[in-house]
C-alpha beads as a LAMMPS data file, in Angstrom:
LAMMPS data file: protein, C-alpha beads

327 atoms
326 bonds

1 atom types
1 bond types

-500.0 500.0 xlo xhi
-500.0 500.0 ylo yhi
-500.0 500.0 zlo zhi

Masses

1 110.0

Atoms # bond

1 1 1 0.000 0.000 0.000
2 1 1 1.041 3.432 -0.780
3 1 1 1.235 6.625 1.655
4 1 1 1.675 9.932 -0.133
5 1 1 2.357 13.300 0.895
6 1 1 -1.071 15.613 1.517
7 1 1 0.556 17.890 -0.642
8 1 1 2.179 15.506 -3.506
9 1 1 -1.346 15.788 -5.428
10 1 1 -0.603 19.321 -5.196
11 1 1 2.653 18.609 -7.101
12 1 1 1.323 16.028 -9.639
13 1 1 -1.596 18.566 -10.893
14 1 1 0.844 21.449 -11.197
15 1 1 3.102 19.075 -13.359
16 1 1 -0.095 17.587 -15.140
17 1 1 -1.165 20.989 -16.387
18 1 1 2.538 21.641 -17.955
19 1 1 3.177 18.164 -19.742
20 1 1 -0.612 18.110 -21.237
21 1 1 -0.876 14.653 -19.081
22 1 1 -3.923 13.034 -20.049
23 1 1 -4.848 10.691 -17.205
24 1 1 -6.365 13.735 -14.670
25 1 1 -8.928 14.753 -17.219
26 1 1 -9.910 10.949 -18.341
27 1 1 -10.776 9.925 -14.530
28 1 1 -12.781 13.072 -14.583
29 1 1 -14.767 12.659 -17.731
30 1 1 -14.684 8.795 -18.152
31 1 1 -18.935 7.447 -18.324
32 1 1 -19.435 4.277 -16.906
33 1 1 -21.979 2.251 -19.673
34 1 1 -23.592 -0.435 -18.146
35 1 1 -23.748 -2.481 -21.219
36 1 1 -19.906 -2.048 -22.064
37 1 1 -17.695 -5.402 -21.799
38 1 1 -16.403 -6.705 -18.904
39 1 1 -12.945 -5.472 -18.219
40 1 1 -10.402 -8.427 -19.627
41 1 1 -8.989 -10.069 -16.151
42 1 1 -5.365 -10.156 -17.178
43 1 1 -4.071 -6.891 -19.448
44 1 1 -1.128 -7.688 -21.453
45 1 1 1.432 -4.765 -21.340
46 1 1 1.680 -2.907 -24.930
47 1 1 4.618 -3.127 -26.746
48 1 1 7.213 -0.234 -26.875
49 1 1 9.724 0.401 -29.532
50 1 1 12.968 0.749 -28.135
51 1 1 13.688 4.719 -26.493
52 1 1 16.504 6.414 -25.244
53 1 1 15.765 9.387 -23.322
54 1 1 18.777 12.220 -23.064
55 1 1 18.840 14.080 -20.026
56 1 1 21.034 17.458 -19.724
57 1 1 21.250 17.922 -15.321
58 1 1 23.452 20.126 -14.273
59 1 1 26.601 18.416 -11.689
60 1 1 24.993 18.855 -8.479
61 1 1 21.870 16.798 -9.792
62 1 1 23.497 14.553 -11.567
63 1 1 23.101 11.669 -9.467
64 1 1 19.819 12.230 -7.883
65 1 1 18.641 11.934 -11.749
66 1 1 20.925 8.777 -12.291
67 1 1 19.099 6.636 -9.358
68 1 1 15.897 7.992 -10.128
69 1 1 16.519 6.688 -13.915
70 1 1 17.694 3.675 -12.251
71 1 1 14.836 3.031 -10.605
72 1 1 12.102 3.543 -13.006
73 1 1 14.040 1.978 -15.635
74 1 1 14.510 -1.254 -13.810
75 1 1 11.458 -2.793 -15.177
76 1 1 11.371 -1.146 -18.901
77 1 1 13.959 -3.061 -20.640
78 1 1 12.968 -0.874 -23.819
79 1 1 14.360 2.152 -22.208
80 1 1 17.856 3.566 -21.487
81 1 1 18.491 7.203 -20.003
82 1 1 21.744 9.167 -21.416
83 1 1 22.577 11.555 -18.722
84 1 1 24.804 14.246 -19.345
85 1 1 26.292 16.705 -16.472
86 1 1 27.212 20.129 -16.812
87 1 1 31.204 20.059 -16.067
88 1 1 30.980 16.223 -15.705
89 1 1 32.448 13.482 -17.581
90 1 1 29.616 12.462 -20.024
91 1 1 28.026 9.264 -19.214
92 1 1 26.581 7.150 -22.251
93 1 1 23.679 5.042 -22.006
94 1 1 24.132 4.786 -18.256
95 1 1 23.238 1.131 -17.074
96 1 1 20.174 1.233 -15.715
97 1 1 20.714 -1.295 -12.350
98 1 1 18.953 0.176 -9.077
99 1 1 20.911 1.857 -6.420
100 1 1 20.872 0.784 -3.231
101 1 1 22.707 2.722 -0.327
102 1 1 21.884 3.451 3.371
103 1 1 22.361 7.194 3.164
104 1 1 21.902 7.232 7.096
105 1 1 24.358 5.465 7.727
106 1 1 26.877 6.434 4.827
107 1 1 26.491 10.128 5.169
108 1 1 28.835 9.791 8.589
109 1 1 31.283 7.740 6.613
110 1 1 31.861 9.440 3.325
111 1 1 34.910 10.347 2.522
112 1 1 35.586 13.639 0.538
113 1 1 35.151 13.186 -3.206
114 1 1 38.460 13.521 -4.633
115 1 1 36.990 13.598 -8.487
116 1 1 33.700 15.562 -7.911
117 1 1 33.524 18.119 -10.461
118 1 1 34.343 21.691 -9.103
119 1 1 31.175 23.250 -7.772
120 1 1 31.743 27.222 -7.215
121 1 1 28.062 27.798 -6.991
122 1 1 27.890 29.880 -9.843
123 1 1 24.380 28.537 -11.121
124 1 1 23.512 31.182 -13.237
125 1 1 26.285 31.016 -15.433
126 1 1 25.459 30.222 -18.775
127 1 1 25.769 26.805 -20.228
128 1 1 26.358 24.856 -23.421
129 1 1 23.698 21.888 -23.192
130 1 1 23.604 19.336 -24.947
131 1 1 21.050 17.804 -27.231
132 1 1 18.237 16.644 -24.457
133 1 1 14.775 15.233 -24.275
134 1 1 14.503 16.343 -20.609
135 1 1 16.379 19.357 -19.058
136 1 1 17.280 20.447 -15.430
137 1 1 18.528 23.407 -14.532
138 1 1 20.209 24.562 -11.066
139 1 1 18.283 27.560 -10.818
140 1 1 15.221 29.748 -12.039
141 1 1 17.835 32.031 -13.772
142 1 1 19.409 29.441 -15.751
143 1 1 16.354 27.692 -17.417
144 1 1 15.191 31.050 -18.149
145 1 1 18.332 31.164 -20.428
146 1 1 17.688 28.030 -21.667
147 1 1 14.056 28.870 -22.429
148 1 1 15.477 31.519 -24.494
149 1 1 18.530 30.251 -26.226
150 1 1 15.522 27.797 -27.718
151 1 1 16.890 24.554 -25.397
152 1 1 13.905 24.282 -23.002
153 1 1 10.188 24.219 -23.939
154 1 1 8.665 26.628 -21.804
155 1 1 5.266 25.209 -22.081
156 1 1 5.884 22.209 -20.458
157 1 1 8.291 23.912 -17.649
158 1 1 7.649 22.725 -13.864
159 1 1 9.722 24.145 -11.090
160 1 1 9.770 21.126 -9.050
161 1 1 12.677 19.963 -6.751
162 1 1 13.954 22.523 -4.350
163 1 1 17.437 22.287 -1.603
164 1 1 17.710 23.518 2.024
165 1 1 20.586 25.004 3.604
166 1 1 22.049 22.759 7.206
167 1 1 25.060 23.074 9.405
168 1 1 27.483 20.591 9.214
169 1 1 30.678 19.681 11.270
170 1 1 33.481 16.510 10.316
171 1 1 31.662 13.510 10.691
172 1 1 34.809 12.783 13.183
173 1 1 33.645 15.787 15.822
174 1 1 31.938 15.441 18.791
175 1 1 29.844 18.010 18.430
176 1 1 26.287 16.338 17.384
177 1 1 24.241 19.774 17.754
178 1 1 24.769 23.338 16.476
179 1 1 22.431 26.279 16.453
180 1 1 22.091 29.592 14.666
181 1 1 22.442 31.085 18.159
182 1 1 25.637 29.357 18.617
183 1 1 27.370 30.444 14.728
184 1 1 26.232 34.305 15.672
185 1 1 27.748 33.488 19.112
186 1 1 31.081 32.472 17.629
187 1 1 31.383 29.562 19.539
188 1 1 33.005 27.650 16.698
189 1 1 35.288 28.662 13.773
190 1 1 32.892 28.983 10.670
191 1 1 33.654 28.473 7.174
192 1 1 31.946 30.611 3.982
193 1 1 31.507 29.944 0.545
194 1 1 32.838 32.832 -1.178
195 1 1 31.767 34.304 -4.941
196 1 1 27.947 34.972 -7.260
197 1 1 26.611 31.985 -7.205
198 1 1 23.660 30.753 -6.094
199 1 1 24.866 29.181 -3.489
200 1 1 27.346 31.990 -1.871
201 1 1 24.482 34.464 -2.169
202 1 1 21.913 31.820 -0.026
203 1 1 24.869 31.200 2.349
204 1 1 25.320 35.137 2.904
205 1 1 21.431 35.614 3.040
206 1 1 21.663 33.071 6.278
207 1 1 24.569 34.422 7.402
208 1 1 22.825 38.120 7.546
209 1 1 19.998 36.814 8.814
210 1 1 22.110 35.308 11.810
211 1 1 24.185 37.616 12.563
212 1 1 27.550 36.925 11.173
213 1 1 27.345 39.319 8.036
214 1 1 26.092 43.052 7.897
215 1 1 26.553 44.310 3.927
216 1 1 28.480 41.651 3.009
217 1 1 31.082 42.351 5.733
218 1 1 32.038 40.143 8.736
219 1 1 30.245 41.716 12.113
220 1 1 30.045 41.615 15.885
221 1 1 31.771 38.284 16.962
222 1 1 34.047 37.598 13.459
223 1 1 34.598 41.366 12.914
224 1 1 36.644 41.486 16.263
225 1 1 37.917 37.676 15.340
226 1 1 39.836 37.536 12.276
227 1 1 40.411 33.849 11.857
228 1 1 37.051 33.078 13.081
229 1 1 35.647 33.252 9.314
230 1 1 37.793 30.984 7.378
231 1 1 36.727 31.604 3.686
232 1 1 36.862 29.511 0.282
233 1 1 36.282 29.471 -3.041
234 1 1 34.181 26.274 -4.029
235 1 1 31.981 23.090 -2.547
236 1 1 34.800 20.664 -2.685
237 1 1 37.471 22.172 -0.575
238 1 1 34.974 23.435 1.980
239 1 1 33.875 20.118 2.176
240 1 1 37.489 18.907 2.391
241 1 1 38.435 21.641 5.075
242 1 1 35.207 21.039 7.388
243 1 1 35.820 16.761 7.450
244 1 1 39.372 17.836 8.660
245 1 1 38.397 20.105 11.406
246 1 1 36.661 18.949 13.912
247 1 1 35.385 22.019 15.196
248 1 1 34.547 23.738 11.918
249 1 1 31.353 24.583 11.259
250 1 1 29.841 25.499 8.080
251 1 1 26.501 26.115 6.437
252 1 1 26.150 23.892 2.812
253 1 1 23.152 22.685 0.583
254 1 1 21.571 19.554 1.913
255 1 1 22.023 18.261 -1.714
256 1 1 25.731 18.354 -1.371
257 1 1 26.268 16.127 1.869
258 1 1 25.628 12.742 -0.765
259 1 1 27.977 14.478 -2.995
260 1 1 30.733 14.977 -0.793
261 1 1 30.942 13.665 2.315
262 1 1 32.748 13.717 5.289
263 1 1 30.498 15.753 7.244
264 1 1 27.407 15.383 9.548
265 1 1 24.573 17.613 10.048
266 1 1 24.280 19.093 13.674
267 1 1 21.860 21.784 12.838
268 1 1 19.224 22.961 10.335
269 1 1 19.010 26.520 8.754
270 1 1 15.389 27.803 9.184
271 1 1 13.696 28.587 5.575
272 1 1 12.656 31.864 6.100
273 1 1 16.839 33.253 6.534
274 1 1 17.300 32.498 2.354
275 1 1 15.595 32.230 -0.744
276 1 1 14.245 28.735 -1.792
277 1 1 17.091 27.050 -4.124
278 1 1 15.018 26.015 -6.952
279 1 1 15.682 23.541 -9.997
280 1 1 13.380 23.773 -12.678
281 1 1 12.517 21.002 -15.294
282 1 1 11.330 20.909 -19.067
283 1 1 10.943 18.596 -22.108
284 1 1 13.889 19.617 -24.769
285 1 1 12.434 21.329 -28.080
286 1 1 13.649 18.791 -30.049
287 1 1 11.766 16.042 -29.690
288 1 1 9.070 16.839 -32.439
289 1 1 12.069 16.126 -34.562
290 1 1 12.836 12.448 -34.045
291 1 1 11.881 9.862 -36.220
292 1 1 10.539 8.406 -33.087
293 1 1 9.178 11.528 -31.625
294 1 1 5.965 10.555 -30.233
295 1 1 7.070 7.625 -28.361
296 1 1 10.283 9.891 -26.894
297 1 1 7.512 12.239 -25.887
298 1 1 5.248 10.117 -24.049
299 1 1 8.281 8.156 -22.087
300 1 1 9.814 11.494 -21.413
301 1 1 6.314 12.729 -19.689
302 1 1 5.685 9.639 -18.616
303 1 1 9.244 9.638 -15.905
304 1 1 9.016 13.079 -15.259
305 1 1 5.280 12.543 -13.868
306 1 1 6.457 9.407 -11.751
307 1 1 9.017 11.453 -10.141
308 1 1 6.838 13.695 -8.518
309 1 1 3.892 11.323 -7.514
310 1 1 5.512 8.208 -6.870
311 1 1 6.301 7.040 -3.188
312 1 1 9.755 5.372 -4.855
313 1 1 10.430 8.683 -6.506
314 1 1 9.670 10.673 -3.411
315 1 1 12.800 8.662 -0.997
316 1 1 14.825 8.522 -3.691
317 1 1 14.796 12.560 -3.795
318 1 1 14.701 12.923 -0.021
319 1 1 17.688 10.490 0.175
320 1 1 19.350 12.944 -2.178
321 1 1 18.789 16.397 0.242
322 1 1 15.671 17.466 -2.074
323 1 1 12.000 17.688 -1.771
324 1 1 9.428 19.036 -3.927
325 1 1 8.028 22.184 -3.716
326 1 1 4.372 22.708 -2.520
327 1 1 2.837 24.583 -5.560

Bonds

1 1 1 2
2 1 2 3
3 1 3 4
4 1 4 5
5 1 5 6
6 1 6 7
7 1 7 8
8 1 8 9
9 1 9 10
10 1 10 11
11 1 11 12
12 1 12 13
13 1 13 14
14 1 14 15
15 1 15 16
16 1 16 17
17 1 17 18
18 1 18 19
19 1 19 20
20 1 20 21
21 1 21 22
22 1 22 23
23 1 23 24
24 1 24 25
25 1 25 26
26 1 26 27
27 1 27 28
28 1 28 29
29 1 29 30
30 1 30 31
31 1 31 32
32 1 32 33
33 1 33 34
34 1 34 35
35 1 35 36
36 1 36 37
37 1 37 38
38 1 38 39
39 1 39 40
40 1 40 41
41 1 41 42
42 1 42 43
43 1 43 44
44 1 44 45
45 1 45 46
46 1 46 47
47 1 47 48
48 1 48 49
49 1 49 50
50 1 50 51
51 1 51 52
52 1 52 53
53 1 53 54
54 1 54 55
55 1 55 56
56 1 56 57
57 1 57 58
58 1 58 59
59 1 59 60
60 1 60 61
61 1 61 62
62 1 62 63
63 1 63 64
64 1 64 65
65 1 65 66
66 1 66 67
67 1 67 68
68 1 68 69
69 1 69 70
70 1 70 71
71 1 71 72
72 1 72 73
73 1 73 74
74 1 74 75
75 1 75 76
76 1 76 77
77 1 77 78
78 1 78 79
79 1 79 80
80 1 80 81
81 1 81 82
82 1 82 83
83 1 83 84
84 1 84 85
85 1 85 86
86 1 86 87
87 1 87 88
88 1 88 89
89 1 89 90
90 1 90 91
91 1 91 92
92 1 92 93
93 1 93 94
94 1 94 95
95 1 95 96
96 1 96 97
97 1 97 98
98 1 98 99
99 1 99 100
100 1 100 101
101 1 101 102
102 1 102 103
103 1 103 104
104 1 104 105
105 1 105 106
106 1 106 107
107 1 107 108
108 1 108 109
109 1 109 110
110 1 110 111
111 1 111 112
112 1 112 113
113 1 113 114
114 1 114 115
115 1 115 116
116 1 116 117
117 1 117 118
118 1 118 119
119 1 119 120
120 1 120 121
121 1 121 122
122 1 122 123
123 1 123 124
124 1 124 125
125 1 125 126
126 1 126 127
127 1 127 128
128 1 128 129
129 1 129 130
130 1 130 131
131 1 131 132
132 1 132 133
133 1 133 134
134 1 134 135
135 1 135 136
136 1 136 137
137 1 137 138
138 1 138 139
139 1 139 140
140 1 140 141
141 1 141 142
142 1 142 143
143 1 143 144
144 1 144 145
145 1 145 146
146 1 146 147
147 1 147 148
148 1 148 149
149 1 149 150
150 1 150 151
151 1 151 152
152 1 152 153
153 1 153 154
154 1 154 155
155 1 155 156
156 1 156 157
157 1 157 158
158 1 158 159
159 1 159 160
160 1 160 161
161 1 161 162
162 1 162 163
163 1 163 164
164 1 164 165
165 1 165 166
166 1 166 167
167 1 167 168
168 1 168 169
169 1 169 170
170 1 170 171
171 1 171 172
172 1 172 173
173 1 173 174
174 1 174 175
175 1 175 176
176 1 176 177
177 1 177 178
178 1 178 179
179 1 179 180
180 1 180 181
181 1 181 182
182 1 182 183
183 1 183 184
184 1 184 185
185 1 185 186
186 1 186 187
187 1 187 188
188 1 188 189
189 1 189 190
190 1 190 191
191 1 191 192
192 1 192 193
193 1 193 194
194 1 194 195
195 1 195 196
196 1 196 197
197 1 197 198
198 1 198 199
199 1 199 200
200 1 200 201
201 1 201 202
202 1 202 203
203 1 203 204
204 1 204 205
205 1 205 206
206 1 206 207
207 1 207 208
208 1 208 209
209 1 209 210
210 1 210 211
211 1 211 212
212 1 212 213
213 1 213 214
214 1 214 215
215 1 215 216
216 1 216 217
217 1 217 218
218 1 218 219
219 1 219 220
220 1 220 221
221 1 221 222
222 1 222 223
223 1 223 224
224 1 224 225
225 1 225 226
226 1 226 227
227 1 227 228
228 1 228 229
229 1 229 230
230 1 230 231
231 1 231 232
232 1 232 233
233 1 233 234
234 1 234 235
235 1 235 236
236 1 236 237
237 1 237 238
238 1 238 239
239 1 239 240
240 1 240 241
241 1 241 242
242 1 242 243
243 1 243 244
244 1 244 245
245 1 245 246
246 1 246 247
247 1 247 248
248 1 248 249
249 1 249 250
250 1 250 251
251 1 251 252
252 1 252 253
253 1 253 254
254 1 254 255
255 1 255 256
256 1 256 257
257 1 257 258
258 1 258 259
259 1 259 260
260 1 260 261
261 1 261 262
262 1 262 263
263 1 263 264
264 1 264 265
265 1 265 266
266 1 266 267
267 1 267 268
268 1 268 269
269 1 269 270
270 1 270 271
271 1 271 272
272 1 272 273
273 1 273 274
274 1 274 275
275 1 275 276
276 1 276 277
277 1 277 278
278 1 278 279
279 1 279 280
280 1 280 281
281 1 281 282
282 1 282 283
283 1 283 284
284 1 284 285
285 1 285 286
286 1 286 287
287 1 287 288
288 1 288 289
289 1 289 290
290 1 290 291
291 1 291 292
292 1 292 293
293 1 293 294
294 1 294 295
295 1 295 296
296 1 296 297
297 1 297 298
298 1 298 299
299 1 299 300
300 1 300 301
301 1 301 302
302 1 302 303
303 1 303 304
304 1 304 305
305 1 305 306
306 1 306 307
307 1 307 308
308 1 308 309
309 1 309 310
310 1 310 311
311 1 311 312
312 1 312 313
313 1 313 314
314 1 314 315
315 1 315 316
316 1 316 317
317 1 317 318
318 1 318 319
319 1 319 320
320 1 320 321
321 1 321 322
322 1 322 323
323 1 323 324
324 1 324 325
325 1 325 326
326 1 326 327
């Protein structure tokens, strides 16, 4: 039996109304005709050609989307997903086998990725995308750029997965619990995210909001403490500089902890210090093009409407440091 959400159905109309999904509006307006012929008691599946779907994610979602094609693959031996990562090595026809992991219990084990593609958090930046049947983009900014350099369809655009911001020490500290009270307090060396993108400018709204920042500048406590604020210039060596440190503290996106590793979270950042981090979704324009264009279409709605109302979909996102935003 399956438990969803009170607000997934939310979700699942919200994305209905953008792909054109047909299945809302047939419960609504099917008749029931007494005289029609019984249902058959076993329905044989129909038979699909064979469809690869491409899928352009940008690096920081690039494995949430490869377990989620994973899983709803592992059934549909007619379908392969070809996932491409912004500044990632390009994965062909990735093998669709599920993925199993206890994040629970691996999050205070990870090590550091030592080949995770640089993240500076600059989101916004503009992006050469490949050819794709299904985009995702790392902000609102960015698929607005796609929209217009003709990548994205707007029509069919859903802003669906969003990221909090946590606190996070080494996963070798003792510390198990860290407030906002306690980072405006000073009590522990913090480390920033420095630069434009997204991230650094969520980061600094949190950081205002606490206490720690007034205009962009270092106040109260880590104005009068130089090396309290230890500063750096992308995800993977503040990742790498907090699992050394046992005392460090630092504020990341819950979407990065899988990523990197290394670290445990000892404290949550409340949603109303930043602005949501948001990751839109579309259908590429150029699937009316395909010889096989219809059937690309209807497997590339059909995934992107099992992500959001599925129960399987749903903990595979949540394992990941997402959730879906309540339209």
């Amino acid at each position: 039996m399956t438990f969803r959400r009170p607000w997934l159905l939310t979700v699942a109309l919200a994305l209905a109304v953008a792909l054109g999904t047909a299945g809302f509006a047939g419960c609504a307006s099917a008749s029931h005709d007494d005289d029609a012929a019984p249902a058959a008691s076993a329905v044989e599946e129909p038979e699909h050609q064979d469809v690869t779907l491409r899928v352009a994610a940008p690096a920081s979602l690039q494995g949430l989307i490869e377990d989620l094609a994973s899983s709803y693959a592992a059934d549909k031996d007619w379908l392969t997903f070809d996932i491409t990562g912004y500044a990632s090595v390009k994965k062909e026809n990735v093998a669709i086998a599920p993925i199993e992991v206890d994040v629970a219990e691996e999050l205070a084990t990870l090590a550091p990725d030592e080949d995770a593609a640089p993240d500076t958090g600059d989101d916004d930046a503009p992006h050469t995308l490949p050819a794709a049947e299904i985009v995702f983009h790392s902000s609102l900014t960015a698929m607005d750029n796609a929209e217009d350099a003709g990548v994205a369809d707007p029509k069919t655009r859903v802003d669906l997965l969003q990221e909090g911001l946590c606190i996070v020490v080494s996963s070798d500290s003792k510390l198990n619990a860290v407030s906002t009270a306690d980072i405006a307090a000073g009590s522990h060396p913090l480390a920033r995210m420095t630069g434009e993108g997204a991230y650094a400018k969520r980061q600094d709204e949190a950081l205002e909001a606490i206490g720690v920042l007034e205009g962009g500048k270092p106040t109260g406590y880590y104005a009068s403490n130089k090396g309290s604020l230890k500063s750096y210039d992308s995800v993977s060596t503040l990742f790498k500089a907090v699992s050394a440190g046992e005392d460090l503290v630092a504020i990341v996106k819950t979407g990065d902890l899988y990523r990197y590793g290394g670290v445990k979270v000892v404290g949550a950042i409340p949603a109303r210090m930043y602005t949501p981090l948001v990751y839109p979704q579309a259908l590429g324009v150029n699937i009316a093009g395909l010889e096989n264009g219809e059937q690309v279409d209807e497997a590339a709605r059909s995934f992107l409407t099992w992500i959001s109302t599925d129960e399987a979909a749903l903990r595979i996102v949540e394992k990941w440091g997402y959730s879906f935003r309540a339209a």
